[in-house]
C-alpha positions in Angstrom: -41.0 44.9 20.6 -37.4 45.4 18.9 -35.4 42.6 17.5 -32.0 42.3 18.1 -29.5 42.1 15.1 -27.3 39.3 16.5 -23.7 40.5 15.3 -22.2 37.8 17.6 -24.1 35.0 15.6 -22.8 36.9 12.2 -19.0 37.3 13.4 -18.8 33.9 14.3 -19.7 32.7 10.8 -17.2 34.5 9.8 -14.5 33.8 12.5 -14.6 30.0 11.5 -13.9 30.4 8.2 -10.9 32.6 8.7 -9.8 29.7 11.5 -10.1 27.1 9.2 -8.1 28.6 6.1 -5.4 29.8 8.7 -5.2 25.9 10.0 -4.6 24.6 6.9 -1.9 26.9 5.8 -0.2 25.1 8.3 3.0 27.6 8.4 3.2 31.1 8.7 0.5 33.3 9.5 -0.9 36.7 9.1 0.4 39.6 10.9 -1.2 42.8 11.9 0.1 45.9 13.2 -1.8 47.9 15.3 -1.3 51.5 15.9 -2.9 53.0 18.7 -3.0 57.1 20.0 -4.4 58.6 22.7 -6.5 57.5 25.7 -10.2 56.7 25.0 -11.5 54.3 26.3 -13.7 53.2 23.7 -10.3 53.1 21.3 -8.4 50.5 24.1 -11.7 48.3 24.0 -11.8 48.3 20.6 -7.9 47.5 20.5 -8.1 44.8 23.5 -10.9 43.0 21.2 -8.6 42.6 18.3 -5.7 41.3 19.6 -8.2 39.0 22.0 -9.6 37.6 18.6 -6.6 38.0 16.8 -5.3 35.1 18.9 -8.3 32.9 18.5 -8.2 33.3 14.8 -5.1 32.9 14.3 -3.8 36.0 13.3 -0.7 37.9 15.0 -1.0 41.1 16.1 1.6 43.5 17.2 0.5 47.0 19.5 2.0 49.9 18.7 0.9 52.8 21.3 1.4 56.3 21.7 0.5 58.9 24.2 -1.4 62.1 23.4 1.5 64.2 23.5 3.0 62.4 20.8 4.1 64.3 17.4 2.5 64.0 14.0 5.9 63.0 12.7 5.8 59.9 15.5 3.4 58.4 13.7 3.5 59.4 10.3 7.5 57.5 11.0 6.1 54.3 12.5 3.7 53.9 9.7 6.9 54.6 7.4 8.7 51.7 9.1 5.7 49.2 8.8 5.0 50.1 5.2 8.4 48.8 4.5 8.8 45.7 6.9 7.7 42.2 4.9 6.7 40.4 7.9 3.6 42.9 8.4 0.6 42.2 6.1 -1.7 44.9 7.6 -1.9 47.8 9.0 -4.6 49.6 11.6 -4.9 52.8 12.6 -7.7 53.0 15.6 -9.8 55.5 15.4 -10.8 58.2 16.1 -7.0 60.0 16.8 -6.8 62.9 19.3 -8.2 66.4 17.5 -4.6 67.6 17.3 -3.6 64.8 14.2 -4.2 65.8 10.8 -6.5 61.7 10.1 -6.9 61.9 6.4 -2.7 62.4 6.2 -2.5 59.7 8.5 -4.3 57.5 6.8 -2.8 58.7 3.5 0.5 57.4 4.4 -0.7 53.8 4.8 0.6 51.5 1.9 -2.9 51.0 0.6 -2.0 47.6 -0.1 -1.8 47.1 3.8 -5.2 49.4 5.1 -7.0 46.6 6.5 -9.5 49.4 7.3 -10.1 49.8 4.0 -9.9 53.8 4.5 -7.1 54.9 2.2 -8.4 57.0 -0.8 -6.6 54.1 -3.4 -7.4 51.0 -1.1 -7.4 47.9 -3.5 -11.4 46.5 -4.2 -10.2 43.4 -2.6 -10.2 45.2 0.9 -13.8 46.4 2.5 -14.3 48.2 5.4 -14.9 46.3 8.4 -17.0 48.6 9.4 -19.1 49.2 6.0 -18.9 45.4 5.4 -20.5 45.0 9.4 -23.5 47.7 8.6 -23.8 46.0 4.7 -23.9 42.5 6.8 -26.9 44.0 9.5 -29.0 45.6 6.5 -28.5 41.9 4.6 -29.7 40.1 7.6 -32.9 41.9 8.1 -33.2 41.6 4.4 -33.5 45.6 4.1 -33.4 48.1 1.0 -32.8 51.3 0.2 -35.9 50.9 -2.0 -37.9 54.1 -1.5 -36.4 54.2 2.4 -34.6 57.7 4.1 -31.2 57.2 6.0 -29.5 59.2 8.9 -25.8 58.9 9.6 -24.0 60.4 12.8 -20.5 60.7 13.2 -17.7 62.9 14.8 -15.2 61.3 12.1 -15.8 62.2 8.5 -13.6 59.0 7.2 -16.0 56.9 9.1 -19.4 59.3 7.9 -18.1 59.8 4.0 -17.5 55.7 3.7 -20.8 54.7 5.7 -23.4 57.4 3.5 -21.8 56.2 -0.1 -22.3 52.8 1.6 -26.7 53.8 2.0 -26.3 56.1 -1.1 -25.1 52.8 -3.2 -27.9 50.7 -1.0 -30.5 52.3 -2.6 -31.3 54.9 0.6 -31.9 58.5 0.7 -29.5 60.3 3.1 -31.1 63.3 5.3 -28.8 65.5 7.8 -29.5 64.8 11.8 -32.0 67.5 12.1 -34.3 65.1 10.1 -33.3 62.5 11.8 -37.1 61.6 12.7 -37.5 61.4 9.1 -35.2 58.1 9.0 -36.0 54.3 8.3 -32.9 53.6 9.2 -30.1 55.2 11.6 -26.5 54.5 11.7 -24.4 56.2 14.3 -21.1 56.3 15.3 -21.1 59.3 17.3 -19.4 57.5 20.9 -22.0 59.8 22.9 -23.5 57.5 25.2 -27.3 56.7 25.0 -27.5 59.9 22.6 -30.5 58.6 20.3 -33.8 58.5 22.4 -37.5 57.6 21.3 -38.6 61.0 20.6 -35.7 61.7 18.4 -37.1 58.9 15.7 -39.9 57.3 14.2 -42.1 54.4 14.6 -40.5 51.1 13.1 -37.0 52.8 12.8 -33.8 50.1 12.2 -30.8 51.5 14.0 -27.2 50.0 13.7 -25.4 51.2 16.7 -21.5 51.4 15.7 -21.0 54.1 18.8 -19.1 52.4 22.3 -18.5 54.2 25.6 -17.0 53.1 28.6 -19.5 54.3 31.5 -17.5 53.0 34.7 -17.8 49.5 34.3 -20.8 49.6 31.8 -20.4 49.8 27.9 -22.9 51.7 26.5 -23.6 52.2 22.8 -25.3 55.3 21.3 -28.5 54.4 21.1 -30.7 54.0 24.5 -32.3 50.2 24.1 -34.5 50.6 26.9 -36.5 53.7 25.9 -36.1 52.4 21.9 -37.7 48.9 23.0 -41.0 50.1 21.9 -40.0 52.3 19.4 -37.0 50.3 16.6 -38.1 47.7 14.9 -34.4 46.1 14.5 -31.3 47.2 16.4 -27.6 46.3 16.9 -27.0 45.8 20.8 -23.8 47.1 22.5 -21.9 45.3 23.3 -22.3 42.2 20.9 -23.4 44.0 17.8 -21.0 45.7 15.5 -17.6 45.5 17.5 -17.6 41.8 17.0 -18.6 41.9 13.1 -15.7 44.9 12.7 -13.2 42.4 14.1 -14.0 39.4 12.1 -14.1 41.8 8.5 -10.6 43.1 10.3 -9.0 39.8 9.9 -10.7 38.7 6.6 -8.9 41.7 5.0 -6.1 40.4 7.0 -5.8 36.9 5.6 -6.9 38.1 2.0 -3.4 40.7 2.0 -1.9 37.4 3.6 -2.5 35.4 0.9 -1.8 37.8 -2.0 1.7 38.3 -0.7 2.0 34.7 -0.2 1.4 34.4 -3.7 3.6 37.0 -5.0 6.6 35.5 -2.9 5.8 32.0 -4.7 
């Protein structure tokens, strides 16, 4: 029978430390801007959850949305302005954007000094992706190597697919392309196909971190189908209450930590 990788359990760890170091600032607090594009669904859940946790935290967070229609230039000018405002430690661009925007340039025009995504090609080492440091946090807490061990990754978004294999590569893992996928120990996908990955696509004993969310009416579904893996996994990350909520809390740890270095720098 699979085992759940509780991300809920691992976020909150995390969450409370970020609380506490925020309380006893006692003045003012971290601020995030968020930028979002577009209407998927997946990309407003993601969105809601942040500024839901921002508030618990502790951190503010400013929306900034725009529709589908909207120019490359929009954006590209919003980030502009936030690049040059003090009062905004961070900056987040959800993803993925609508296939019309050119992502790496939109990235690339992040102050990489505020990427709390940790995307940016010259990102400071002090700022990890949420999303690599939520995977490197799931493979820690199954207490799982690279060691001699094959690794699939599936993704529609190459800034999310280049950082996650370099994270496996470093890990130790061999990385195979999805036709192999049955050849994997372990299977991280981000593709936002619902229930995508099914028990004949993968072998016996296979860990799978499921980083993909779709909205299906009122349902969330993540990329990988529990019920037919049940017999199948060995270790999996549920959706919902797997990645999302270890993203969020690694969001706002790279948050305060650009919080506090400006804080310092003002001083």
């Amino acid at each position: 029978m699979v085992k759940l990788i509780d991300g809920k359990l691992i976020a909150e760890r995390i969450k409370d430390e970020i609380t506490q170091t925020i309380f006893e600032l006692n003045g003012p607090r971290p601020n995030l801007a968020i930028i979002l594009v577009g209407e998927r669904e997946d990309s407003k859940i993601y969105v809601a959850l942040k500024q839901k946790e921002g508030v618990k935290v502790g951190v503010d967070t400013h929306l900034y949305e725009f529709d589908a229609d909207s120019s490359e230039d929009d954006i590209l000018a919003a980030i502009k302005f936030l690049n040059q405002d003090e009062t905004v430690d961070g900056i987040l661009v959800q993803l993925p954007l609508p296939k019309k925007f050119n992502t790496d340039k939109i990235i690339e025009a992040i102050d990489p000094e505020k990427d709390v995504d940790g995307f940016h090609p010259q990102h400071p080492a002090y700022i990890v992706s949420p999303v690599l440091a939520s995977v490197g946090a799931c493979l820690d807490e199954i207490k799982m190597t690279g060691t001699g061990k094959i690794a699939c990754a599936l993704y529609n978004s190459d800034v999310f697919g280049r950082g996650i294999e370099e994270l496996l590569i470093e890990r130790g893992f061999k990385i195979c392309v999805r036709e192999e996928i049955i050849q994997a120990d372990l299977i991280v996908s981000a593709l936002g196909e619902p229930h995508k990955i099914k028990k004949e696509m993968v072998k016996d004993g296979v860990v799978i971190i499921d980083i993909g969310i779709t909205k299906v009416g009122e349902d969330v579904l993540g990329d990988a189908d529990f019920v037919d893996l049940q017999n199948k996994a060995s270790y999996i990350t549920p959706v919902p209450g797997g990645i999302g909520p270890m993203t969020v809390a690694f969001l706002f740890k790279n948050v305060l930590e650009i919080f506090r270095r400006n804080s310092d720098m003002r001083e």
